[in-house]
SEVOGU-881009 format. One record per residue (C-alpha): residue in one letter; residue number from 0; x, y, z. Coordinates in Angstrom, 1 decimal. Layout:
// SEVOGU-881009
{rec 'A', NUM, {X, Y, Z}}
...
// end
This chain:
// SEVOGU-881009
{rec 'X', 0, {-80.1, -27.2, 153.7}}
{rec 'X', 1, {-80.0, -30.7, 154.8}}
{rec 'X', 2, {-77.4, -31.9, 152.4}}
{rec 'X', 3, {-74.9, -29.1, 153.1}}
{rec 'X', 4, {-75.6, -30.3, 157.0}}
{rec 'X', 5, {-75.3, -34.2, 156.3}}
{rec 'X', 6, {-72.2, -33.3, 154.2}}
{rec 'X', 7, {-70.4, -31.1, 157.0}}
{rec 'X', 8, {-71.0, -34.1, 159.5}}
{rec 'X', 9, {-69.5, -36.6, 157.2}}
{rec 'X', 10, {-66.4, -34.2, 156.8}}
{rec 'X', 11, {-66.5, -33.6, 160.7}}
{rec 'X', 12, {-66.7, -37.2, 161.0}}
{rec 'X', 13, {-64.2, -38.2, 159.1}}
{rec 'X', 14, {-61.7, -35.2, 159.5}}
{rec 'X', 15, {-62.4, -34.4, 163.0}}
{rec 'X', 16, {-60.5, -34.3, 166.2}}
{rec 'X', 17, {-59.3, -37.7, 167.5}}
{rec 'X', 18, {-61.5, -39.8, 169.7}}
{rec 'X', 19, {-59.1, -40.1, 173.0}}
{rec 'X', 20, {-58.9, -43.5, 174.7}}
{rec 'X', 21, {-58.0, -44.3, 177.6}}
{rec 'X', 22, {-55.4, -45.9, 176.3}}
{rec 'X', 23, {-54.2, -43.0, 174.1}}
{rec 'X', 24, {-54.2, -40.7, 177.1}}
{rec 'X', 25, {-52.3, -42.7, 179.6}}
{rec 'X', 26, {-49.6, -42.9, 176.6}}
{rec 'X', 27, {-49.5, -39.2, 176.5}}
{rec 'X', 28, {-49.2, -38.7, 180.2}}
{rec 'X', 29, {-46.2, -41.1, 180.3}}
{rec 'X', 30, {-44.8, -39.4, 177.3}}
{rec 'X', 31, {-45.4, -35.9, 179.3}}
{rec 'X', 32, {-43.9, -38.0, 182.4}}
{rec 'X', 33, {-40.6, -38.8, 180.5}}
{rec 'X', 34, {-40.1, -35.4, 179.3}}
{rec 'X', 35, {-40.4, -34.1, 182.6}}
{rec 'X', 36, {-37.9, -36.3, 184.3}}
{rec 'X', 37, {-35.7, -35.7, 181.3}}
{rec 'X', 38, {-36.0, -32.2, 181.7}}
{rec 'X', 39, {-35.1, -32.8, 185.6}}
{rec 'X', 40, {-32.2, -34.7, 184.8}}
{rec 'X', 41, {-30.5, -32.0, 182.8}}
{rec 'X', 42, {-31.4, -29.9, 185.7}}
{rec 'X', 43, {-28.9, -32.0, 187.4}}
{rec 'X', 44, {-26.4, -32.2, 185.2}}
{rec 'X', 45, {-27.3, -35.9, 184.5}}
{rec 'X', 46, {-28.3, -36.2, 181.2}}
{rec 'X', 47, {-26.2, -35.0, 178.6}}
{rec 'X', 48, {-28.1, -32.5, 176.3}}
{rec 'X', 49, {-27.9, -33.8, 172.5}}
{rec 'X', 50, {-27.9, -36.2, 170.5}}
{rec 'X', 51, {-24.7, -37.2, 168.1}}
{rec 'X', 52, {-25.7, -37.5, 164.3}}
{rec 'X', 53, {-24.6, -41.3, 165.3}}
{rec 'X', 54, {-27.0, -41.6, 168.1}}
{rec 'X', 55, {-29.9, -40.8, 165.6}}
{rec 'X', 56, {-32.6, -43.6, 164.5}}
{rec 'X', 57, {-34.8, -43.5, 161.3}}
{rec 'X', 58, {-38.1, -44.0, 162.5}}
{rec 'X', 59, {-40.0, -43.6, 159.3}}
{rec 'X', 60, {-42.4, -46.1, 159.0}}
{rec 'X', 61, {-42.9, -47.1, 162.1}}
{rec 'X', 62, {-45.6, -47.8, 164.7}}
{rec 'X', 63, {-45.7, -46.3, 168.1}}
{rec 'X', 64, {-45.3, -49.3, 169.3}}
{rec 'X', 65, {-42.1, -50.1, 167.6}}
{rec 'X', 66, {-40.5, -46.9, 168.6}}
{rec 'X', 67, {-41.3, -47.8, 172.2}}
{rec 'X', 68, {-39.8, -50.9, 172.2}}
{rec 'X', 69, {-36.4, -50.0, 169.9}}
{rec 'X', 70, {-36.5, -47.6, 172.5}}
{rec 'X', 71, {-36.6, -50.2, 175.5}}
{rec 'X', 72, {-34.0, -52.0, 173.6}}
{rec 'X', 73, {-31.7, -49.1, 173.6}}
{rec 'X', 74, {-32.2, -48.6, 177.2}}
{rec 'X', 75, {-31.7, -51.8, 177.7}}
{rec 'X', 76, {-28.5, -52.1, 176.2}}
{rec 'X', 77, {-27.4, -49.3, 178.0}}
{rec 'X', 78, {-28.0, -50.7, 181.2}}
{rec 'X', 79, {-26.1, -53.4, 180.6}}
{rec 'X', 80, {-22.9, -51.9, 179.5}}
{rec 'X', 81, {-23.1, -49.7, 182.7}}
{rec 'X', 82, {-23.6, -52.6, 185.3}}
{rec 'X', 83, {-20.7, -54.6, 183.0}}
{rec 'X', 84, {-18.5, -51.8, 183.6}}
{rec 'X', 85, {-19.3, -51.1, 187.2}}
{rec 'X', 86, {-18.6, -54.6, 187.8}}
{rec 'X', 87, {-14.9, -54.2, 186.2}}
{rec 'X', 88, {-14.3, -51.4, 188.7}}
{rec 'X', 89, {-15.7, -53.7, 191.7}}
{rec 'X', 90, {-12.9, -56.4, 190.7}}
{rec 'X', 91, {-10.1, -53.7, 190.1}}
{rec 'X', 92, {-10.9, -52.8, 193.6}}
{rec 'X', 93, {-11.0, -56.1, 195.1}}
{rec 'X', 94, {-7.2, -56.6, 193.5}}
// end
């Protein structure tokens, strides 16, 4: 009887349920966060609602943390385009 019972906590051990950090749950929340002010967004008519085949990153292979920050990136780079073209209108209303 002990065997089976030092076996089963080795499987539970290994097999079981993730240990959440404190780390690893403030991740989720944000994640839950993000959802929810994407979700709001659509609400408003802000965000459009799919994504284009061309819009669409492979993400195989990579960390969390690399998603995140391709992610950034692509935020980023959106940001910019917007301010650069906000700018042009200021300047075609200045003419």
């Amino acid at each position: 009887m002990q065997t089976i019972i030092r076996r089963l906590r080795k499987l539970e051990n290994r097999f079981g349920p993730h240990v959440e950090t404190r780390c690893s749950r403030q991740l989720r929340q944000r994640i839950e966060e993000g959802r929810r002010r994407v979700a709001e967004a659509r609400e408003r008519g802000e965000c459009r609602g799919s994504v284009g085949d061309d819009d669409v990153e492979d993400l195989r292979g990579l960390s969390l943390t690399e998603i995140l920050l391709l992610g950034r990136d692509r935020v980023a780079r959106a940001k910019a385009e917007r301010d650069a073209l906000q700018r042009n209108i200021a300047r075609e209303g200045d003419v």
